[in-house]
VOPAGU-2260 file (C-alpha; in pm, 1 decimal, decimal comma):
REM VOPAGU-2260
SITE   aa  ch    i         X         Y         Z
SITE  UNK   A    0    2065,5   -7143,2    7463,0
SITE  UNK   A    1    1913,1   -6960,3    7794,8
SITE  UNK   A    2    2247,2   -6947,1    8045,8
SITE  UNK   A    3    2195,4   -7250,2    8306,5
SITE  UNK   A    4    2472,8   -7303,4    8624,6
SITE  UNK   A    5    2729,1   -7473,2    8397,9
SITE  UNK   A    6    2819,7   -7167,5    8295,0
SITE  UNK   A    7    2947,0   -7040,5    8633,4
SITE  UNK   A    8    3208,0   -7292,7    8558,8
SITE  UNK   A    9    3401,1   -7104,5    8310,9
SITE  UNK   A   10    3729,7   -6923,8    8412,9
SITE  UNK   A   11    3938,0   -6649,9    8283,4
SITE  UNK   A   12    4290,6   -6591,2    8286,0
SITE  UNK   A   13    4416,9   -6346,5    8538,5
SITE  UNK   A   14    4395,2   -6051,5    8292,5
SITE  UNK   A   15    4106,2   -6127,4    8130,6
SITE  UNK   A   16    3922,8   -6173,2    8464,8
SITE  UNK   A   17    4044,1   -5834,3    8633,9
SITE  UNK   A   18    3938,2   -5637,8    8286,9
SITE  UNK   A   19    3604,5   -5814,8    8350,6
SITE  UNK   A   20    3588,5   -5709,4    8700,8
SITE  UNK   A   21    3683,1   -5360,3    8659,3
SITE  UNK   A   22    3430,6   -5325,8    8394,8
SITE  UNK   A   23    3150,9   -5507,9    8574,0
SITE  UNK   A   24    3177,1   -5295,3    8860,8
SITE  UNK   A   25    3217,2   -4990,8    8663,8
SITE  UNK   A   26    2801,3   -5087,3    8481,1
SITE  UNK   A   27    2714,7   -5290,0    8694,6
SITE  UNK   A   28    2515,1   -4959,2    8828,5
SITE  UNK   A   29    2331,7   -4915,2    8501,4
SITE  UNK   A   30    2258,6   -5253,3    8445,1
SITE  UNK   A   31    2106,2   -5339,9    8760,9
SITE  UNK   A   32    1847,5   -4995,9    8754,5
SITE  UNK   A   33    1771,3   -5133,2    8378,0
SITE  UNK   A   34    1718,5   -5518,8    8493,0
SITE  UNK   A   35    1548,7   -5402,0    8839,4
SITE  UNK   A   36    1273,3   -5211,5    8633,9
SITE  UNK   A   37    1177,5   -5422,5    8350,2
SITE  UNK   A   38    1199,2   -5731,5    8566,2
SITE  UNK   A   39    1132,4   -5672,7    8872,2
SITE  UNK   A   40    1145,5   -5984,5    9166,8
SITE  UNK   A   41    1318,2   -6136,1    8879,3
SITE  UNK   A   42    1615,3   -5898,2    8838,5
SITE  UNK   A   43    1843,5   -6086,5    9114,5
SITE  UNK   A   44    1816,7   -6376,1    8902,6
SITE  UNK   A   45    1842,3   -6226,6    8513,4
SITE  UNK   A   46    2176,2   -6041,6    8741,0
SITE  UNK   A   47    2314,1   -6364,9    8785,4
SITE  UNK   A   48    2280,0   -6546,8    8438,9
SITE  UNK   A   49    2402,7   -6225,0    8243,0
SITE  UNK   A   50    2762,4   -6235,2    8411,1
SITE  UNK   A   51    2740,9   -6603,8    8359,8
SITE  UNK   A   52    2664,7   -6549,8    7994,2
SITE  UNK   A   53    2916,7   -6231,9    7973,7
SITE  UNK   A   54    3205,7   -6498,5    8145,6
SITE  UNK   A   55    3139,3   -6779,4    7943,9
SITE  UNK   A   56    3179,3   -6606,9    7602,4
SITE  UNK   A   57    3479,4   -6379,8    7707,8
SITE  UNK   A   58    3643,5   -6722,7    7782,6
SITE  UNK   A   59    3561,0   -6840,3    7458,0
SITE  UNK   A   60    3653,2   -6505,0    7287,6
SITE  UNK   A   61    3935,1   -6508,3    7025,7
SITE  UNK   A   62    4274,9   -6339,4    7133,2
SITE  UNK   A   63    4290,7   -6109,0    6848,8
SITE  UNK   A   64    3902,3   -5979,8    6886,2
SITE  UNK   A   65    4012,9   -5935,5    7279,9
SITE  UNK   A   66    4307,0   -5699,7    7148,4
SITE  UNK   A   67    4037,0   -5551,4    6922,9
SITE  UNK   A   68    3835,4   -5450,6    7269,2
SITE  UNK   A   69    4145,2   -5320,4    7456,7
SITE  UNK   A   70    4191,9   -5096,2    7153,8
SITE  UNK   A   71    3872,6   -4998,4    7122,6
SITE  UNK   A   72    3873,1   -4875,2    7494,1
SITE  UNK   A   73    4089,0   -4626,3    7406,6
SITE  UNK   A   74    3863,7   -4485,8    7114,6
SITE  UNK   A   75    3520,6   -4529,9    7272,5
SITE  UNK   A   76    3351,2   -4297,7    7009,8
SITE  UNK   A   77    3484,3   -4488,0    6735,3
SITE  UNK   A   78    3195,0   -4591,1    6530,1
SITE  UNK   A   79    3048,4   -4211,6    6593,8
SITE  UNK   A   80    3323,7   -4073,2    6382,3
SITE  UNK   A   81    3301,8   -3850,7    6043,9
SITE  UNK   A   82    3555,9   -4151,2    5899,7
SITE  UNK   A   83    3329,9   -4417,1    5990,4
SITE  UNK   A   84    3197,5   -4420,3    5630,2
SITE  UNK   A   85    2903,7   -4715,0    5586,9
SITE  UNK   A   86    2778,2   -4866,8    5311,6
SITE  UNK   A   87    2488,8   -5121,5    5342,9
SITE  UNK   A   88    2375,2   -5423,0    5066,5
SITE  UNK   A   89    2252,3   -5743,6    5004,6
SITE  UNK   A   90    2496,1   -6018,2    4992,5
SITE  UNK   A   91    2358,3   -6206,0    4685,8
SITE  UNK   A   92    2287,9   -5856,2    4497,0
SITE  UNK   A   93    2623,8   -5740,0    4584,3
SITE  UNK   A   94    2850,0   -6080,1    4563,5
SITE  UNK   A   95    2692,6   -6385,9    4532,0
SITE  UNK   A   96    2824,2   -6514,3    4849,4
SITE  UNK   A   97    3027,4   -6447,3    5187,6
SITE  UNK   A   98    3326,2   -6545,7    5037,7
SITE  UNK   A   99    3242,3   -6363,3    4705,9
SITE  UNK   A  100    3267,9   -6003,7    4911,0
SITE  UNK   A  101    3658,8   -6052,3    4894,5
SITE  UNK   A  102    3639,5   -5988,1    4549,3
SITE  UNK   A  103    3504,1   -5610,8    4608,0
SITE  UNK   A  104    3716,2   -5539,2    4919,9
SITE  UNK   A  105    3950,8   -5297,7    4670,1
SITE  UNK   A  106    3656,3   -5131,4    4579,5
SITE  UNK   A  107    3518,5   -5039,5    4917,3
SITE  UNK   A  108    3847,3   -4918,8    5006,4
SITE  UNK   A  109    3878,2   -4697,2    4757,6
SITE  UNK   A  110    3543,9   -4556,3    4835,2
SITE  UNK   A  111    3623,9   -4518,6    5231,7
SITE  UNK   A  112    3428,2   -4793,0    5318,5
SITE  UNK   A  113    3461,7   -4821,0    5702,7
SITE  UNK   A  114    3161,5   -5040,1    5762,7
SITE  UNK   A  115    2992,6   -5279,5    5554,5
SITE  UNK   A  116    2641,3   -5342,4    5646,2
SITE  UNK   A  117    2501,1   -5695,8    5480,7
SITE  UNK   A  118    2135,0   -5727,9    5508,8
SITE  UNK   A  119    1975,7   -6045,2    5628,4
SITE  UNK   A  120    2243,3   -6314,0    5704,9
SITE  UNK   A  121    2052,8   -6552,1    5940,0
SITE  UNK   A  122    1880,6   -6826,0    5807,2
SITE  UNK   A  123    1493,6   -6777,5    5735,7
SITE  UNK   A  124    1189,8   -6975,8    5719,6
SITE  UNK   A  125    1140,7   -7140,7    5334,8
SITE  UNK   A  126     869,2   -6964,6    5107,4
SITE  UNK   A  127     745,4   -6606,5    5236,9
SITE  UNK   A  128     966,8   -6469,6    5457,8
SITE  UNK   A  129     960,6   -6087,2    5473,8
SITE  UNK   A  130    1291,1   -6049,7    5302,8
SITE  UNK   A  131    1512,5   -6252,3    5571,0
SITE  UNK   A  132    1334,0   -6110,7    5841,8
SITE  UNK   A  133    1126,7   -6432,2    5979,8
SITE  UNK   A  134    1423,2   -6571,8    6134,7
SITE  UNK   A  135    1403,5   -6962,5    6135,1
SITE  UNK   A  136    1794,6   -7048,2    6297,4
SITE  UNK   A  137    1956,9   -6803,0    6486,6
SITE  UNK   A  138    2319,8   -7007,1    6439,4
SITE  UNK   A  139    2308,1   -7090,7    6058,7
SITE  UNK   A  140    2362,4   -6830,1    5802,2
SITE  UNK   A  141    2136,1   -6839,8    5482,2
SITE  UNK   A  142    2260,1   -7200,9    5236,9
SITE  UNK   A  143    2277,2   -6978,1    4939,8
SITE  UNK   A  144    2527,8   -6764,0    5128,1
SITE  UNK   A  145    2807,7   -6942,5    5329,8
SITE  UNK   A  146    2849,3   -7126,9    5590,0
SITE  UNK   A  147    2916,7   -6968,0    5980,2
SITE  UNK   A  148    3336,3   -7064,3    5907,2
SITE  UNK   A  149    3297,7   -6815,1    5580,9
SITE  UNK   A  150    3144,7   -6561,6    5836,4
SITE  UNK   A  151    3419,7   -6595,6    6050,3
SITE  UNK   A  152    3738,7   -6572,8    5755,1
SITE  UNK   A  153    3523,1   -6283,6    5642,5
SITE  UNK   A  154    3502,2   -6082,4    5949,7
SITE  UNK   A  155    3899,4   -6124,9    5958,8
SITE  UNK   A  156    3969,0   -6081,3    5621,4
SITE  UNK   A  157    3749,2   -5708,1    5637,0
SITE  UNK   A  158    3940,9   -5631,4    5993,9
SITE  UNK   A  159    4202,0   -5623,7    5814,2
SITE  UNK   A  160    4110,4   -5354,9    5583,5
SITE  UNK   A  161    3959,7   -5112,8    5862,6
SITE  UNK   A  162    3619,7   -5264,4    5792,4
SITE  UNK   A  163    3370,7   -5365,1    6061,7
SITE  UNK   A  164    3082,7   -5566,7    5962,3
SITE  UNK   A  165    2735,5   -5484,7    6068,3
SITE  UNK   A  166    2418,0   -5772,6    6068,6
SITE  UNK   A  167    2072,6   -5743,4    6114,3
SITE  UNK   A  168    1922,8   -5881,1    6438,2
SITE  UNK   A  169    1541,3   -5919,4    6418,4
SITE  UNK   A  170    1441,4   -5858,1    6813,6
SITE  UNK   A  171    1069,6   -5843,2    6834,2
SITE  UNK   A  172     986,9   -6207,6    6634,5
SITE  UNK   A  173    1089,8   -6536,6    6512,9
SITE  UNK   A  174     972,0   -6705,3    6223,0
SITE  UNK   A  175     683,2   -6978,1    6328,6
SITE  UNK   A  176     945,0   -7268,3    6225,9
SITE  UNK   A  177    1242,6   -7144,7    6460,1
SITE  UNK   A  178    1304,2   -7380,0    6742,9
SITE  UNK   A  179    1161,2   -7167,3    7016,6
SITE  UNK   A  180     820,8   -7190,7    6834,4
SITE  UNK   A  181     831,9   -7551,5    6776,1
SITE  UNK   A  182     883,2   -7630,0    7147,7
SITE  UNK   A  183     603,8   -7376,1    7191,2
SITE  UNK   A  184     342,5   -7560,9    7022,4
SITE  UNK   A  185     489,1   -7882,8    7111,7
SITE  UNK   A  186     328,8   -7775,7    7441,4
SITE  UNK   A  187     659,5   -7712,5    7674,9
SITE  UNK   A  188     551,9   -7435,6    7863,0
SITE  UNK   A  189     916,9   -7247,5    7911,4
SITE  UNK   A  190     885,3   -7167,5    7515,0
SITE  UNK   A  191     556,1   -7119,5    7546,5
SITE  UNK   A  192     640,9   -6857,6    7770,2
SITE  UNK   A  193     915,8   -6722,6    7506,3
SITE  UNK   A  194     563,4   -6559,7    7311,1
SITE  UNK   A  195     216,0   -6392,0    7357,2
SITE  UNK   A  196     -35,4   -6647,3    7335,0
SITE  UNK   A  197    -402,5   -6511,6    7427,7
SITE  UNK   A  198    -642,0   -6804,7    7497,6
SITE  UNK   A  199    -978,4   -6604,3    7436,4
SITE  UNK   A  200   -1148,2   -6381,7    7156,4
SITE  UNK   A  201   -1239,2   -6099,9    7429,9
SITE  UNK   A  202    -863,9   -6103,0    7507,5
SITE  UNK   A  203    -769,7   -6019,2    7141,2
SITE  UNK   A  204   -1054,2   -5793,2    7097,2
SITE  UNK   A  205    -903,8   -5569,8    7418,8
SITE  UNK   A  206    -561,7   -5540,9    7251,6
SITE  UNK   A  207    -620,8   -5489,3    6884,0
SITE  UNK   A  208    -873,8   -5197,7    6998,4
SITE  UNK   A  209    -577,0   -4986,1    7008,7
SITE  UNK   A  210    -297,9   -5199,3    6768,3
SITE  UNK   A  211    -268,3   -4998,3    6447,2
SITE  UNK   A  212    -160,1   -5251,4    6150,5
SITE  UNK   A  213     137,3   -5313,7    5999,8
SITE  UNK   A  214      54,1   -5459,8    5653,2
SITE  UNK   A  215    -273,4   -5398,0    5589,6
SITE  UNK   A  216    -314,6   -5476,6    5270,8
SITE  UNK   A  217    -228,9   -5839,7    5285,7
SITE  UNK   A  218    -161,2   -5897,8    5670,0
SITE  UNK   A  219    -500,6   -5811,9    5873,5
SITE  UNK   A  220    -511,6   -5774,9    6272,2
SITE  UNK   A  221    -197,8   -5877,0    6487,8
SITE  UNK   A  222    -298,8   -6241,0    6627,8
SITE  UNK   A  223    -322,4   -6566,3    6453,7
SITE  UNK   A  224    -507,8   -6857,1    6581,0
SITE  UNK   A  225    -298,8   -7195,2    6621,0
SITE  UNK   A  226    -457,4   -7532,8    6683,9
SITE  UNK   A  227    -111,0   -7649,7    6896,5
SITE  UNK   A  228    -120,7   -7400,8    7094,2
SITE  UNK   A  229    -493,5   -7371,4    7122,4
SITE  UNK   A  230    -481,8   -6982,3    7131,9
SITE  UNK   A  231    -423,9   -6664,1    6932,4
SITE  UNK   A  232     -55,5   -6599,2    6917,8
SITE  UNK   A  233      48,5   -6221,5    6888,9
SITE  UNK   A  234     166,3   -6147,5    6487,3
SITE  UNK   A  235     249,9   -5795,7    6456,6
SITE  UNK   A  236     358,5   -5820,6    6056,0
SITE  UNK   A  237     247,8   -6172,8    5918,9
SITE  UNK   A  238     119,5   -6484,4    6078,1
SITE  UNK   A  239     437,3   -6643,4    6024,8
SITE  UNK   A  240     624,9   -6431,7    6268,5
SITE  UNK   A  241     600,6   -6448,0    6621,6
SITE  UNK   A  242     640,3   -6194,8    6889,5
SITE  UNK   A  243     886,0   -6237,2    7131,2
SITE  UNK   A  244     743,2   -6148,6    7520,0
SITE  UNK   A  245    1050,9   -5942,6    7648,0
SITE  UNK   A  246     878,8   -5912,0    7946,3
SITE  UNK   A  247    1057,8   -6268,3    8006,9
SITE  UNK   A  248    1408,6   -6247,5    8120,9
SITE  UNK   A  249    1483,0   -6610,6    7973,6
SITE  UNK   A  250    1441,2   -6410,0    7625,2
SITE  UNK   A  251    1700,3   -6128,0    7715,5
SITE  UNK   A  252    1931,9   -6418,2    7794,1
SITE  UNK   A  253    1893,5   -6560,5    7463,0
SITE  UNK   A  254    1926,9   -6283,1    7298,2
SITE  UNK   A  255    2218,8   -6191,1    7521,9
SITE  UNK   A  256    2364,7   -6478,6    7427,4
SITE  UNK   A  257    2297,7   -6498,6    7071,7
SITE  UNK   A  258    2488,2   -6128,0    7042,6
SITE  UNK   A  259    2794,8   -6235,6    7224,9
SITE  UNK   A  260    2844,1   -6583,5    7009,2
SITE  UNK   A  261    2809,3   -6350,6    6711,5
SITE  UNK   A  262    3023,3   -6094,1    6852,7
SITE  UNK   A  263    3298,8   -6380,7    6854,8
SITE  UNK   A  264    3279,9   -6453,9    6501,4
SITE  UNK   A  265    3366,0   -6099,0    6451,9
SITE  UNK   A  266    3043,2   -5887,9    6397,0
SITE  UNK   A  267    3080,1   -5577,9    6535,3
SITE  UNK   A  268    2788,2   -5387,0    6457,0
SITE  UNK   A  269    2443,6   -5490,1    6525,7
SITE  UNK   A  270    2118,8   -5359,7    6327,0
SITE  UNK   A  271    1847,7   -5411,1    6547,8
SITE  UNK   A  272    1527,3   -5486,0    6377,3
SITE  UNK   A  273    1114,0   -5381,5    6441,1
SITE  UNK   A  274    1281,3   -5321,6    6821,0
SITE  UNK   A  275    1035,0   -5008,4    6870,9
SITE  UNK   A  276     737,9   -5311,9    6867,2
SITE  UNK   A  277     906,8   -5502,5    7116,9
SITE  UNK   A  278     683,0   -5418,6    7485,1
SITE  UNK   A  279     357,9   -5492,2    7478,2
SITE  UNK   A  280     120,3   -5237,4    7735,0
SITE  UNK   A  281    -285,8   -5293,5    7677,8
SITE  UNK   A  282    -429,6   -4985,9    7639,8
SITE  UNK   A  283    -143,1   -4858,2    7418,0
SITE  UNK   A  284      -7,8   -4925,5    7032,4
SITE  UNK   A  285     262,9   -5124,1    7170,5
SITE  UNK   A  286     494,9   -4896,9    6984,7
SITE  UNK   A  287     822,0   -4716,4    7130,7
SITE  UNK   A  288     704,7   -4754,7    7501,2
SITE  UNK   A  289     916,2   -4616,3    7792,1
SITE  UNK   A  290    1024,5   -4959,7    7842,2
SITE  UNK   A  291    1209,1   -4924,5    7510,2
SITE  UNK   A  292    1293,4   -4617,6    7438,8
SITE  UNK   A  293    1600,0   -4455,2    7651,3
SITE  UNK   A  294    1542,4   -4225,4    7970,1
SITE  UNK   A  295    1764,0   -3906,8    8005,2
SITE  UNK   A  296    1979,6   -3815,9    8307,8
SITE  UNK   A  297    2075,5   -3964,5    8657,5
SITE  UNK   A  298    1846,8   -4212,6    8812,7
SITE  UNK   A  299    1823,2   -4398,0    9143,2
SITE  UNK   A  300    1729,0   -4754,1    9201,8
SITE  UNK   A  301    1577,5   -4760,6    9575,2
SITE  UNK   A  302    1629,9   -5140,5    9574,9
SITE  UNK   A  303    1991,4   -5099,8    9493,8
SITE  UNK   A  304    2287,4   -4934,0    9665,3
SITE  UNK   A  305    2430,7   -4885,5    9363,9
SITE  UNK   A  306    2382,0   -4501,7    9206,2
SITE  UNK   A  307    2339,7   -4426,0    8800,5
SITE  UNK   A  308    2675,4   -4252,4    8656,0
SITE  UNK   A  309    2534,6   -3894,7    8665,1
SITE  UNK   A  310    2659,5   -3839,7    8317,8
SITE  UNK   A  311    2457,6   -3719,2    7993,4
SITE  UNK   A  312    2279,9   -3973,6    7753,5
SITE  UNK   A  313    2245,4   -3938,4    7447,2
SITE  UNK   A  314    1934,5   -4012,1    7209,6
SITE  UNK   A  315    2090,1   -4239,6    6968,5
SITE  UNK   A  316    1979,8   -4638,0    6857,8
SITE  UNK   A  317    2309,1   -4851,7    6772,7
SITE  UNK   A  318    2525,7   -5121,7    6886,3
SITE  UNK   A  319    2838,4   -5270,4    6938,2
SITE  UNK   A  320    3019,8   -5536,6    7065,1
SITE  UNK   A  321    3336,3   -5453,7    7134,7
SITE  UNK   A  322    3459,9   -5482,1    7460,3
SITE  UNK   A  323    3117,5   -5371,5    7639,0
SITE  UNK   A  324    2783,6   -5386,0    7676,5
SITE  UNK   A  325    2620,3   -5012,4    7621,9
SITE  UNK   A  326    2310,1   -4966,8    7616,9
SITE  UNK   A  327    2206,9   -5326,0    7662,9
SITE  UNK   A  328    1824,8   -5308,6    7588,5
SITE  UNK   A  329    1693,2   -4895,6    7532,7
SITE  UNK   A  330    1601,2   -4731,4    7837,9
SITE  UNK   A  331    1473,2   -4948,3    8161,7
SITE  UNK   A  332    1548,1   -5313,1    7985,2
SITE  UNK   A  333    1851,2   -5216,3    7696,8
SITE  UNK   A  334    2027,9   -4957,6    7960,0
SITE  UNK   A  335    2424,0   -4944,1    7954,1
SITE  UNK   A  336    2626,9   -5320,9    7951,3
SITE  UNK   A  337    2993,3   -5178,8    7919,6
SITE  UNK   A  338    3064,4   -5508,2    8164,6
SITE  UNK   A  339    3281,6   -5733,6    7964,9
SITE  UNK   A  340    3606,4   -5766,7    7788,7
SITE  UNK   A  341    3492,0   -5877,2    7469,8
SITE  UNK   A  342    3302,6   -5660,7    7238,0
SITE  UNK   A  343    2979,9   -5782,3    7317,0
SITE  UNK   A  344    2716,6   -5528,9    7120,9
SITE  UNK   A  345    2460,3   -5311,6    7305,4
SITE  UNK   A  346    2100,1   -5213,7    7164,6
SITE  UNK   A  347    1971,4   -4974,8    7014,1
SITE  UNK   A  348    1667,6   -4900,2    6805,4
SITE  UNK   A  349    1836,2   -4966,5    6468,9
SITE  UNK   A  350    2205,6   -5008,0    6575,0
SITE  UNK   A  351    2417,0   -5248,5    6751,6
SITE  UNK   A  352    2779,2   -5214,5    6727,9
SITE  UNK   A  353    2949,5   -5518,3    6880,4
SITE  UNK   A  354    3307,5   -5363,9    6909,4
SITE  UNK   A  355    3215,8   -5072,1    7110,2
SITE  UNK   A  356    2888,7   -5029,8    7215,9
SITE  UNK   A  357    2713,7   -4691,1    7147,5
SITE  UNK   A  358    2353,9   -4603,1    6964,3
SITE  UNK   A  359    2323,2   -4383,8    6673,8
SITE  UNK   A  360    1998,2   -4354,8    6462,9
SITE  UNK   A  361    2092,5   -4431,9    6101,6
């Protein structure tokens, strides 16, 4: 859920809290520049709920997956090294189930398996649903393969063979069913808000002059009409799936949110999906604008007294979620979050990792 001011409330032990601290005033630099330009009047505010988010879920955050962070501290180019070996399936295709993998943990080991990347985990929409990728429940995992308790005695079970698990998160859309697009059509104008919903003809007409098309063969034009919402809602790759309109904050939170729950179930890479379609600019393809992609080099935020680290960045697209938040949303809105304790995953074009934050193009 979007962070509200009960979760100011939660408190750290003394340890816990000064690691926060020193990390949030260490970022707190590079997230502000990121939050100030993507949001503008409304950075001040998106400030506040992030550390309310981060606090909350470090509080929550198992002991073990804490030691896991101060560990990871120490190797900060972990996931970037020749060892970290990957090797990505489908859970059904490869073992039936979650709980099934532990039968081919011997045989990843033996191959040097350092990361196992499972595709599609979260639960979909029923019928069509571009291969797991029309997300219907952010917090269930698919029926046919576990439950969110075998996700957790999985993500233990492969820490303790040097394994760290990597899921797909699907950024730009949700499937039309998911919550978020119920209360949408429902007519609650906060998830309403959540989407692009264009109320006239001329309006689509001006965008899809310059939208290329996804699918299309069987998926024409990027809006679908809806009678709830009495409008075209923006559909980049089927009519089922609906963009997300990151140019509201109370989406960031979600998904901010969403990563660090995850992230303390033990998932410490994150595969960030269709995130290059993610800003929308008319007049543009809405594809890999500056608002996504990363910038290069020091920058100043006039509205801040805070400076950038004047430190080299480097063009990469993965996350993690251990112990920081790096490179929170590409360039001006996923810029550096190394600001918590736990491993709370950064973004990157495809890659996530949620034990130490870093981007790396597959």
């Amino acid at each position: 859920m979007v962070a509200d001011d009960s979760l100011r409330h939660a408190s750290l032990d003394p340890s816990t809290q000064q690691s926060f601290e020193l990390r949030w005033e260490r970022y707190l630099p590079d997230l502000w520049i990121g939050l100030s330009r993507v949001y503008g009047d409304r950075a001040d505010e998106t400030l506040q709920r992030v550390r309310d988010i981060l606090v909350t879920r470090i509080a929550e955050r198992p002991d073990d997956l804490k030691r896991l962070d101060e560990a990871r501290l120490l190797e900060p180019d972990w996931l970037q090294k020749p060892s970290m070996i990957g090797y990505a399936t489908y859970t059904d295709r490869f073992a039936g189930t979650l709980k099934g993998i532990n039968d081919h943990l011997d045989h990843l080991s033996e191959m040097g398996v350092r990361y196992l990347h499972l595709m599609p985990l979260l639960q979909p929409r029923q019928g069509a649903n571009d291969g797991g990728y029309a997300v219907a429940d952010h917090h269930t995992i698919r029926t046919d393969l576990g439950t969110m308790d075998d996700l957790d005695d999985l993500t233990a079970t492969l820490r303790s063979h040097g394994i760290s698990l990597v899921v797909d998160l699907v950024v730009n859309h949700v499937a039309a069913e998911h919550e978020w697009a119920q209360r949408a059509r429902a007519g609650q104008q906060k998830y309403r808000d959540y989407f692009h919903v264009l109320k006239t003809q001329n309006e689509v007409d001006a965008w899809e002059k310059d939208l290329p098309e996804v699918f299309p063969d069987f998926a024409r034009g990027n809006f679908t009409w809806n009678d709830d919402c009495q409008g075209w809602v923006w559909t980049t790759f089927n009519e089922f799936q609906w963009d997300l309109n990151w140019a509201n904050p109370d989406v960031f939170c979600e998904f901010l949110d969403l990563m660090c729950e995850l992230a303390n179930r033990g998932v410490e890479v994150f595969r960030l999906d269709a995130i290059a379609f993610i800003w929308k600019k008319l007049g543009t393809g809405c594809q890999n604008l500056p608002q996504v992609l990363r910038e290069h080099g020091p920058r100043r935020c006039e509205s801040s007294p805070l400076l950038w680290p004047s430190r080299p960045r480097r063009s990469s697209a993965r996350m993690t979620s251990s112990g920081t938040w790096d490179e929170a949303v590409t360039g001006a809105r996923y810029r550096t979050w190394r600001t918590t304790t736990a491993s709370w995953c950064s973004c990157g074009a495809p890659w996530l990792p949620a034990t130490s934050v870093s981007w790396r193009r597959p």
